[in-house]
C-alpha atoms as a printed R data frame, in Angstrom:
    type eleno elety resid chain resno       x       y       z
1   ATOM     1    CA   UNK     A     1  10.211  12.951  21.784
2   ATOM     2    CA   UNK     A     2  10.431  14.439  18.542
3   ATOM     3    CA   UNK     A     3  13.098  16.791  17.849
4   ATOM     4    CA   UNK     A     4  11.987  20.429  16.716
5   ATOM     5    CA   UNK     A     5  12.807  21.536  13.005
6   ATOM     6    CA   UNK     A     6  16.045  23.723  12.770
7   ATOM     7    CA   UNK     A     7  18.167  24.667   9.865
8   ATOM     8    CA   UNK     A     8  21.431  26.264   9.048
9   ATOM     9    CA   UNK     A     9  20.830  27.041   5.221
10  ATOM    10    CA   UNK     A    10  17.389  28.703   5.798
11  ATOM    11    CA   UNK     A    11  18.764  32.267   4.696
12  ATOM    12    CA   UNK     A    12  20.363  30.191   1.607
13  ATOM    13    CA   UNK     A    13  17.266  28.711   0.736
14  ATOM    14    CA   UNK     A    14  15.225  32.108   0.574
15  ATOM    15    CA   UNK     A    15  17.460  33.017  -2.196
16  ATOM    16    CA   UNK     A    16  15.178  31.162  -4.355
17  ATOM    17    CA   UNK     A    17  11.883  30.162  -2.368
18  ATOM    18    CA   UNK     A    18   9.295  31.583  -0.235
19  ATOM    19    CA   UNK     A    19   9.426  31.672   3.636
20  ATOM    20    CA   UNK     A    20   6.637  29.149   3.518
21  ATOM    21    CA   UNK     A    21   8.565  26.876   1.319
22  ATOM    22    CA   UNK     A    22  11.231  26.760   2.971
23  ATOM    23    CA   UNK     A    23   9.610  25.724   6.009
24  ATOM    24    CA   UNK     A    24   7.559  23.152   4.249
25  ATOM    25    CA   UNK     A    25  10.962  21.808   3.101
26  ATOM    26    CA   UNK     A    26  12.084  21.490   6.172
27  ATOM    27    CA   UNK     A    27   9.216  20.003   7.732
28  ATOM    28    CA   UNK     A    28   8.677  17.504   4.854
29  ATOM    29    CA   UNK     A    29  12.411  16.666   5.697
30  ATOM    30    CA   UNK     A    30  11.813  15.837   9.551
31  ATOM    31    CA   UNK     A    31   9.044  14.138   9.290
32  ATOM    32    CA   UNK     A    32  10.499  11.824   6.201
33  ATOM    33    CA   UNK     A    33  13.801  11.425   8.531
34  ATOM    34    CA   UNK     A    34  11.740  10.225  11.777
35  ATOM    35    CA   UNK     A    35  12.650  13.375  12.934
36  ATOM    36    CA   UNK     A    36   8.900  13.946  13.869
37  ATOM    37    CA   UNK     A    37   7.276  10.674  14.411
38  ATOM    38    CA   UNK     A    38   3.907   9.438  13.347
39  ATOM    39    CA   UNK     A    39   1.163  10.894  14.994
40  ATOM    40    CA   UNK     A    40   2.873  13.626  16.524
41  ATOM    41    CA   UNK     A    41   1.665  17.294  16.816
42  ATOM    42    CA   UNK     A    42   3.051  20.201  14.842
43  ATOM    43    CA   UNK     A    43   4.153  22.756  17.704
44  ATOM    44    CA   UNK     A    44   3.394  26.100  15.354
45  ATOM    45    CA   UNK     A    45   5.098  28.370  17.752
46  ATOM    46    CA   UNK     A    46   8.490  26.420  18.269
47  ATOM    47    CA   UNK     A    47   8.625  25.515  14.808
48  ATOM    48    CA   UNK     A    48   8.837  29.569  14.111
49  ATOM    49    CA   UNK     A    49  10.852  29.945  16.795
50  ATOM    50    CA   UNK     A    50  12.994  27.522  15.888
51  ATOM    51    CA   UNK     A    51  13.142  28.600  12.247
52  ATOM    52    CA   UNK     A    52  13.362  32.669  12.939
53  ATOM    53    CA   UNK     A    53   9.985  33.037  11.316
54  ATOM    54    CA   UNK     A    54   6.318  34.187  12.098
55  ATOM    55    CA   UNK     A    55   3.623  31.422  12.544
56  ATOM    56    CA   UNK     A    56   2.199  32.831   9.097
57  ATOM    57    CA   UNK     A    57   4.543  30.788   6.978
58  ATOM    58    CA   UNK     A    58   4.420  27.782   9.216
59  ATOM    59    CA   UNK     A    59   0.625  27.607   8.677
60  ATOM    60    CA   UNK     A    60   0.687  27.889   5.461
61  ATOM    61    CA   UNK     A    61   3.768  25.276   5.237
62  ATOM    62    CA   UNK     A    62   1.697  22.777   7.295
63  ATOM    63    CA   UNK     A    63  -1.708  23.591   5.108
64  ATOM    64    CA   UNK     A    64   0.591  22.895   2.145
65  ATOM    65    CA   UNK     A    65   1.724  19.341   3.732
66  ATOM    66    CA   UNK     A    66  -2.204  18.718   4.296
67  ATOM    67    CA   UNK     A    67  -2.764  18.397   0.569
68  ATOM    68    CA   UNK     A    68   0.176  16.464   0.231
69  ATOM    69    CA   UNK     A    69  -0.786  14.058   2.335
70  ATOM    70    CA   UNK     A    70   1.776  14.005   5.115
71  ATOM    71    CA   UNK     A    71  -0.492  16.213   7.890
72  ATOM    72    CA   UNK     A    72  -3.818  16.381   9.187
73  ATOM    73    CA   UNK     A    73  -5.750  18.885  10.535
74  ATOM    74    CA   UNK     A    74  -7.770  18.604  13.525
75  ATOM    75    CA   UNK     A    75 -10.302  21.391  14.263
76  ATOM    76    CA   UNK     A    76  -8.981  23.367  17.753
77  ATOM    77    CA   UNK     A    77  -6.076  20.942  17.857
78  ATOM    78    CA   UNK     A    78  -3.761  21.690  14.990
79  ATOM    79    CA   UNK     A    79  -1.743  19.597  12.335
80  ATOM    80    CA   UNK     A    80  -0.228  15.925  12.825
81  ATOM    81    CA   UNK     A    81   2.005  14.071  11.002
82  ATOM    82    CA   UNK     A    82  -0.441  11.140   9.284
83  ATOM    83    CA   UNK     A    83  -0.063   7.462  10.366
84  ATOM    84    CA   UNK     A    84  -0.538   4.879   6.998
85  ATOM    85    CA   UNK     A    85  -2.644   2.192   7.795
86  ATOM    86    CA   UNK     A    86  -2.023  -1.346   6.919
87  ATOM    87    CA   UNK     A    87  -4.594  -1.357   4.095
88  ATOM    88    CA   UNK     A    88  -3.176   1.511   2.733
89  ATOM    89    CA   UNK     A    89   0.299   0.324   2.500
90  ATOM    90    CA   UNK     A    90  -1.209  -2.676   0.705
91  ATOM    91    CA   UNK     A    91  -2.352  -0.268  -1.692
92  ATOM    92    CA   UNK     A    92   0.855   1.495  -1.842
93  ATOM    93    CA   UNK     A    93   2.821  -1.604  -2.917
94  ATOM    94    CA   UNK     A    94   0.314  -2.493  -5.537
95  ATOM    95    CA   UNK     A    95   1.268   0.477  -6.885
96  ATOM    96    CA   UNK     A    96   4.479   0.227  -6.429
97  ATOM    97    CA   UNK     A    97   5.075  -2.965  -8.385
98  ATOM    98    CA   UNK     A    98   3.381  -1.690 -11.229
99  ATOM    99    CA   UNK     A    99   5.491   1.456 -11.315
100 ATOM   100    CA   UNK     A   100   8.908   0.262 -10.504
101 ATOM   101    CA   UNK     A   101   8.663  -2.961 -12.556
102 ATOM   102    CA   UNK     A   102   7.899  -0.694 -15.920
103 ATOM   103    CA   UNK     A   103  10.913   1.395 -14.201
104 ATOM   104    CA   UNK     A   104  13.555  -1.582 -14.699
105 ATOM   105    CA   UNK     A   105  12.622  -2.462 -17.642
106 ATOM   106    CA   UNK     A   106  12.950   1.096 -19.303
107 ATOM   107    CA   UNK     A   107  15.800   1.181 -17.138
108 ATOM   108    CA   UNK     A   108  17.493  -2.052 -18.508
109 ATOM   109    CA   UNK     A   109  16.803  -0.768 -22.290
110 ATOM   110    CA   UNK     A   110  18.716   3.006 -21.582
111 ATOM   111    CA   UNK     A   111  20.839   3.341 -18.870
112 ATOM   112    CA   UNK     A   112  24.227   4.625 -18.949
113 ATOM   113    CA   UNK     A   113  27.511   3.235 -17.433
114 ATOM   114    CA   UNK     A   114  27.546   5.709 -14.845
115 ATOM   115    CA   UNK     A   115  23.743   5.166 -14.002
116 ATOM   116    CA   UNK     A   116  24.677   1.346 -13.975
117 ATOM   117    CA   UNK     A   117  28.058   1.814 -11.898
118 ATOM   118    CA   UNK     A   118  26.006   3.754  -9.309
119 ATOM   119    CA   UNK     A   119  23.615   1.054  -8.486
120 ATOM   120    CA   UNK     A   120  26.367  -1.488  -8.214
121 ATOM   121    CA   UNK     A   121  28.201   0.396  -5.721
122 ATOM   122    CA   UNK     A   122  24.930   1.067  -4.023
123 ATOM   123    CA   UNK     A   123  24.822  -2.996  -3.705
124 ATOM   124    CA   UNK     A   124  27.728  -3.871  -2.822
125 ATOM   125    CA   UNK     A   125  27.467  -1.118   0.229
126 ATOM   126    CA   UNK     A   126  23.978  -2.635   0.870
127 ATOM   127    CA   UNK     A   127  26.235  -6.319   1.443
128 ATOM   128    CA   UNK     A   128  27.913  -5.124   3.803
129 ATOM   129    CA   UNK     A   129  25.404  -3.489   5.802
130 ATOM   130    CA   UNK     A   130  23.249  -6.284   5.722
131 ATOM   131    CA   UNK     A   131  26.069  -8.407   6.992
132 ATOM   132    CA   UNK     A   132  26.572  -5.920   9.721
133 ATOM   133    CA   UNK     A   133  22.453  -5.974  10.463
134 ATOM   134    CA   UNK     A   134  22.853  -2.404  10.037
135 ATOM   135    CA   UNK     A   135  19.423  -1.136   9.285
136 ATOM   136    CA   UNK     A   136  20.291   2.243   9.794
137 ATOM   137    CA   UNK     A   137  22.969   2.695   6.985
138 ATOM   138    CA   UNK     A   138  20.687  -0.212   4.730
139 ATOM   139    CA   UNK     A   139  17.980   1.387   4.772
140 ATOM   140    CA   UNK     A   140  18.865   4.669   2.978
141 ATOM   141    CA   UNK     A   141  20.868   2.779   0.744
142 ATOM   142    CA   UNK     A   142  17.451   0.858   0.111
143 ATOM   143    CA   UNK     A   143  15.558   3.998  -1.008
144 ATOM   144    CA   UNK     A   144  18.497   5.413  -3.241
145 ATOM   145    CA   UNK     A   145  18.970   2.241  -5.219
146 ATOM   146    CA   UNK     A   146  15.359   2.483  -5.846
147 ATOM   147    CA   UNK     A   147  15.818   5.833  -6.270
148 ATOM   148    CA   UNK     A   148  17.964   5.231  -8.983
149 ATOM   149    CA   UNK     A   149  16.266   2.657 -11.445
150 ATOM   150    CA   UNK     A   150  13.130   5.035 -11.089
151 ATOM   151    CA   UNK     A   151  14.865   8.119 -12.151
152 ATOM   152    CA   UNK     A   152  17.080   6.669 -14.860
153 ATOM   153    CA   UNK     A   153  14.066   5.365 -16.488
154 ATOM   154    CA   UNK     A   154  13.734   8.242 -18.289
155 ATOM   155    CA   UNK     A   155  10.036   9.461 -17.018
156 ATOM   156    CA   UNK     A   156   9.591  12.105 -14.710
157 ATOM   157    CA   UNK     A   157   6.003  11.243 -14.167
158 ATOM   158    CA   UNK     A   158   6.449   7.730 -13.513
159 ATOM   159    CA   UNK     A   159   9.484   9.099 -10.721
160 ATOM   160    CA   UNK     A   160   6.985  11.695  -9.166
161 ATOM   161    CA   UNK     A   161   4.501   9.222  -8.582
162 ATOM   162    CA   UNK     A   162   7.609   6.687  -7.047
163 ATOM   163    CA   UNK     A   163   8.500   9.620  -5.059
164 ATOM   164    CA   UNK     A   164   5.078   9.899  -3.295
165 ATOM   165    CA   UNK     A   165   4.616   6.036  -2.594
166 ATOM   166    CA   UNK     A   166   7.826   6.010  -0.768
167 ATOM   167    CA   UNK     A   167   7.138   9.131   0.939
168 ATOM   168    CA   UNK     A   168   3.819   7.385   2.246
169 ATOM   169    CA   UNK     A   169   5.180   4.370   3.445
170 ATOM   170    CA   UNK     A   170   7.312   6.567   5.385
171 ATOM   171    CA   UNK     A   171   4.217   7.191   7.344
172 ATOM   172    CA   UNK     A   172   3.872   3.043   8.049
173 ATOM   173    CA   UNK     A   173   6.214   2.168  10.455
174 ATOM   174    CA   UNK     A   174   6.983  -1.068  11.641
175 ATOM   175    CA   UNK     A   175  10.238  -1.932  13.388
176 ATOM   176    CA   UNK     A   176  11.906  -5.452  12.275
177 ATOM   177    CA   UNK     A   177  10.675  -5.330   8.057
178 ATOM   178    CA   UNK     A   178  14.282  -5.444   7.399
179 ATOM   179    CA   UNK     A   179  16.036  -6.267  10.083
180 ATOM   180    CA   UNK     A   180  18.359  -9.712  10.099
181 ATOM   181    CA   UNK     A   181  17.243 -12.516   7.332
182 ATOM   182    CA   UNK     A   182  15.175  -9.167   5.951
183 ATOM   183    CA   UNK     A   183  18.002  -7.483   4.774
184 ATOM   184    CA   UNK     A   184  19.538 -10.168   3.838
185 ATOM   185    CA   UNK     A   185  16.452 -11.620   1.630
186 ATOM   186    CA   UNK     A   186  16.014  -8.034   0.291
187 ATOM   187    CA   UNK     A   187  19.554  -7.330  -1.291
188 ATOM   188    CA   UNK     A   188  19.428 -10.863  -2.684
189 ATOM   189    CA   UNK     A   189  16.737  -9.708  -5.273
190 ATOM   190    CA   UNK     A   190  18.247  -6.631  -5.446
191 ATOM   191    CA   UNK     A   191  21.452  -8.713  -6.520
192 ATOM   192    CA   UNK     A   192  18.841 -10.891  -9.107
193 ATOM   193    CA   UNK     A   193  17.334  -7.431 -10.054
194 ATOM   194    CA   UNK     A   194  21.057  -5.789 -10.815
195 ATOM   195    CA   UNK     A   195  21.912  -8.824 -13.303
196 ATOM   196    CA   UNK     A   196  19.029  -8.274 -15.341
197 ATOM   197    CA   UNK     A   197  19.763  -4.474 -15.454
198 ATOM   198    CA   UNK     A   198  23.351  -5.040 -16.761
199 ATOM   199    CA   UNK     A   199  22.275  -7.638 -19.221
200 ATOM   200    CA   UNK     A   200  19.560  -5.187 -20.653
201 ATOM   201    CA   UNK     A   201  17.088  -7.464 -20.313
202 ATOM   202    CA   UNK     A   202  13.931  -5.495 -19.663
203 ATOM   203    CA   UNK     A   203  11.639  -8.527 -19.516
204 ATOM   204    CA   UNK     A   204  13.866  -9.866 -16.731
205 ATOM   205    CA   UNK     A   205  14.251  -7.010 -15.164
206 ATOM   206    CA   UNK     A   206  10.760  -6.393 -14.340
207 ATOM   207    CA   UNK     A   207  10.237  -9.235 -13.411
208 ATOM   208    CA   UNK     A   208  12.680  -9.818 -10.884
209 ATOM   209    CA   UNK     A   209  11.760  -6.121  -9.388
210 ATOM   210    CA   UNK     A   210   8.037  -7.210  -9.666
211 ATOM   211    CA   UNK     A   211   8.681 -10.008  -7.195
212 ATOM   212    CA   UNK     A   212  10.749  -8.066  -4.952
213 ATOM   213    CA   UNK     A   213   8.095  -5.458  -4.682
214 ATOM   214    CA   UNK     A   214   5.587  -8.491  -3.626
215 ATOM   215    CA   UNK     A   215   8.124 -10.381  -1.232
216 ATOM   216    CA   UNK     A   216   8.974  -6.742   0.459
217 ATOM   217    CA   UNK     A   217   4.976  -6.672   0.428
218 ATOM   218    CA   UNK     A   218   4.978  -9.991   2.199
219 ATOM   219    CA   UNK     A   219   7.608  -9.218   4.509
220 ATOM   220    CA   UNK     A   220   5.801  -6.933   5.604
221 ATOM   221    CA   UNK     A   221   2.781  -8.161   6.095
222 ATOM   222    CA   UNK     A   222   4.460 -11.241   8.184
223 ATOM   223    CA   UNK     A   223   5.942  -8.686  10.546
224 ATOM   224    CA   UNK     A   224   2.195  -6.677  11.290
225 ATOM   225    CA   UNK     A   225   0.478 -10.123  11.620
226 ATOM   226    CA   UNK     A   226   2.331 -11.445  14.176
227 ATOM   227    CA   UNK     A   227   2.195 -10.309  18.226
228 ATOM   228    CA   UNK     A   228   5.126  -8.829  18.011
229 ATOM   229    CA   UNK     A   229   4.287  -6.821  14.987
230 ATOM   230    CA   UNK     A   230   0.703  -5.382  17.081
231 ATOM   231    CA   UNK     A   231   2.962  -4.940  20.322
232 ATOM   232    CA   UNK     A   232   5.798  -2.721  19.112
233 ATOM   233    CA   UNK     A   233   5.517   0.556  20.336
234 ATOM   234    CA   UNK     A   234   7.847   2.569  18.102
235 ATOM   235    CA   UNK     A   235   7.690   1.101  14.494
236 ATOM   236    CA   UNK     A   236  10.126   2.163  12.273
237 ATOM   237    CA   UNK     A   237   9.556   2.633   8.386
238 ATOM   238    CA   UNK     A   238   9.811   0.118   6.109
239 ATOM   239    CA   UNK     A   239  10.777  -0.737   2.478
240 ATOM   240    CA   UNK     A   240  11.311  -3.343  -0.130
């Protein structure tokens, strides 16, 4: 059951945004949490409820989401949260390896200590959650160390575009990507990744996020080919 949209800072927020906004914000946060899961309806009236507001802004908020690609409309039904397909995602990490292998290597060539220091303790906490086979807390950690090497490479259109492939393969869910030899695989070309980075070796480093990009890819492909993969009920997102 998904959990309705509520939010303590609302009155905050209106400070400096629009009623409709603010519930798009909030929306766009549930839905990227899990919060509301794939394929689920938008309830319009609880959501205002919920959120002290008319159904006016949430309308608009969920229009809004339309165009960004996270809800669809369905004539007489209303707006649900978009489900990625498989061919899509394939798509998505194309894209991805393109992106976020220029992204390490402008990374490698400018980043700061402190933008280096970060990622490093982003690392080592992803060690010890993989040795836990804590998804939960590795896969955050997952998205901000990616995160990370996109932003500090110094182009806010090449981030933007980062920022929407990860927020669609949010919408492909498939429990187990990650989980045991997953996580364990993944951090290990993060680790190969991370040397390249502090050596400033841009060559290197896009290669080594290149292939992690294609290994998540394959990962992840392994895990929706197999019967367990077709079976699973509940998928959970997944990442390289």
């Amino acid at each position: 059951m998904a959990q309705e949209p509520t939010s303590a800072s609302v009155l905050e927020l209106l400070k400096n945004s629009s009623l409709p906004e603010v519930v798009k914000g909030e929306l766009e946060h549930r839905i990227l949490a899990g919060d509301i899961d794939v394929g689920d309806r938008i309830n319009e009236q609880k959501t205002a409820q919920a959120l002290g507001v008319s159904r006016g802004p949430v309308r608009e908020a969920c229009r809004a989401l339309v165009s960004q690609g996270l809800l669809n409309f369905v004539p007489n039904r209303g707006f649900f949260v978009c489900r990625v397909q498989t061919v899509d995602a394939l798509e998505i990490y194309e894209l991805r390896m393109a992106l976020e292998s220029a992204a390490a290597g402008h990374f490698a060539e400018r980043h700061t200590t402190a933008q280096l220091s970060r990622c490093r303790r982003l690392l080592d906490k992803m060690e010890k959650a993989a040795r836990r086979h804590d998804l939960d807390s590795y896969y955050p950690l997952n998205l901000e160390f990616h995160e990370a090497i996109a932003a500090g490479a110094g182009n806010r259109r090449l981030l933007r575009i980062h920022r929407d492939c990860v927020r669609d393969l949010h919408l492909f869910r498939t429990r187990g990507l990650m989980q045991g030899v997953g996580m364990t695989a993944s951090n290990r070309e993060h680790k190969i990744v991370f040397r390249a980075l502090e050596k400033r070796d841009a060559t290197a480093a896009a290669a080594a996020m290149a292939g992690h990009i294609r290994n998540g890819k394959e990962r992840m492909l392994a895990v929706v080919q197999s019967p367990a993969g077709h079976k699973e009920k509940k998928p959970r997102p997944g990442a390289a």
